[in-house]
Steps between C-alpha positions, in 0.01 A plus 500: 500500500766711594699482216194544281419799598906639501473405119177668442653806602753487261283401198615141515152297424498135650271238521273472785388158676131577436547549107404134493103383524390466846567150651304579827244662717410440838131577601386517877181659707500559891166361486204268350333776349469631194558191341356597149753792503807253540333238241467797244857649596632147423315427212596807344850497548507145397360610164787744441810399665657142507754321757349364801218671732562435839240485822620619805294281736463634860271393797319801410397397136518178514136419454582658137754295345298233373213716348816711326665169353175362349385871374834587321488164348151547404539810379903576352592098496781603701645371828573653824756357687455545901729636722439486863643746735445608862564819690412863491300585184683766321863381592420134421388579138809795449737230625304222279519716199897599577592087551315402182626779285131580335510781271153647667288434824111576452362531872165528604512667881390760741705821508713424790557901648831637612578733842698842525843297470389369180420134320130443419476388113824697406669266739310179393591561132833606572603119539385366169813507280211492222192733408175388675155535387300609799153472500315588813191330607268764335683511154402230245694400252484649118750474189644793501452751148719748679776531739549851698827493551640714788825662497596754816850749507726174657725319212352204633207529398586408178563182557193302421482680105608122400247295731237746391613461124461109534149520670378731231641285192341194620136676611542688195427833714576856446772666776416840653768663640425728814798649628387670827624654854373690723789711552562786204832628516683607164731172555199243559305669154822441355542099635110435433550670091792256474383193593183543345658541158728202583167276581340612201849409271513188694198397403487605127851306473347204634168484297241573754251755420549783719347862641677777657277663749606854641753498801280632812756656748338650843244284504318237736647198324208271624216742368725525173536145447118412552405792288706381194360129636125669431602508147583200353341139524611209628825614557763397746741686702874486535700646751805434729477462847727758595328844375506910564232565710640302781612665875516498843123386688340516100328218269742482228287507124616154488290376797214694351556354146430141725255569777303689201514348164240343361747346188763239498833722630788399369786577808846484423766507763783764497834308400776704665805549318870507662786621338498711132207530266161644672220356474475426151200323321 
């Protein structure tokens, strides 16, 4: 990672590990509910990505896995292997995910909520070396047509443009690009301009069809982000879990983005970077 990004500072292009088709994603739910939203997450996925879907089997969902097998057979003629795990919800499936090296986690779970020192769903997320789809229990699931894709002033931000690129390709969605922050100083217009040009490049280069929506500096990023939401149909959201907006004894937009959402989310953990290069993308 490190000495991907080093390169990509200097122009060098290299091949990244996820250039190749997806070999596997892990599903999981803190719960027995909303078990047509899992079957139609699974069955949809199945339909578009190939590799192996795994089931991360709890005590909590166990009463599931049977009625998941025989519908994603039914309905995809695919298999779902079983993987059976015990422990704390969220750290059980980031540490599942991590061991078995899937290239996406789609979770079905309440919004676990932070404190003043921090964690809540930024925390939770931050452990997944992979991007999770989060649905909470009030979102269903829906192919997505269009992806808003957040961007914020930090470099890191940038660093889902290729998971977002290979969502959109295989959904055969549009990307909007939102870059946001609710700070408005002449150096954060100048960050948000920047990487909102690169997004929309990025995108172009790689074949996705793509929409640059006007940087909104100043602003309440939450309000922003479900106004431009208001616009477009089943779309889904992308964001890191590390965004502006965040401080001291206040909801980051990121915790909003999950306690509020009513689409899929698509949460990507910030990958630090030691040494040379930024953040890179």
């Amino acid at each position: 990672m490190i000495i991907w990004k080093v390169f990509m500072r200097f122009g060098v292009k290299l091949t990244k590990p996820m250039e190749e088709t997806l070999t596997k994603i892990l599903f999981t739910s803190d719960s027995i509910q909303n078990q047509k939203t899992i079957g139609d997450a699974l069955v949809s996925v199945a339909r578009r990505f190939k590799g192996d879907l795994l089931w991360l089997e709890t005590a909590a969902n166990a009463e599931l896995t049977n009625a998941l097998v025989d519908d994603l057979k039914k309905r995809a003629y695919r298999d779902l292997t079983i993987v059976k795990k015990s422990g704390e919800f969220w750290s059980t499936a980031a540490k599942t995910a991590n061991e078995l090296k899937v290239e996406m986690t789609v979770i079905l779970a309440v919004s676990k909520s932070g404190s003043m020192l921090g964690g809540g769903m930024a925390g939770c997320i931050g452990k997944f070396e992979t991007p999770v789809i989060y649905l909470n229990p009030e979102t269903g699931w829906v192919d997505p047509k269009n992806l808003l894709m957040l961007l914020d002033s930090t470099s890191e931000s940038r660093q889902k443009f290729y998971r977002v690129a290979k969502l959109a390709k295989a959904f055969f969605a549009r990307v909007h690009v939102l870059a946001l922050s609710n700070k408005k100083d002449s150096e954060t217009v100048r960050y948000l301009n920047a990487y909102s040009t690169q997004a929309y490049d990025y995108m172009v280069k790689h074949g996705v069809t793509v929409v640059e929506l006007d940087v909104q500096a100043g602003v309440d990023m939450r309000e922003a982000v479900f106004t431009e939401l208001s616009k477009l149909n089943d779309c889904w959201v992308a964001s890191m879990n590390e965004t502006d907006g965040s401080g001291f004894m206040k909801t980051s937009p990121f915790q909003h983005y999950c306690n509020d959402l009513r689409v899929p989310l698509m949460a990507c953990a910030v990958q630090e970077v030691v040494g040379m290069g930024g953040s890179g993308y």
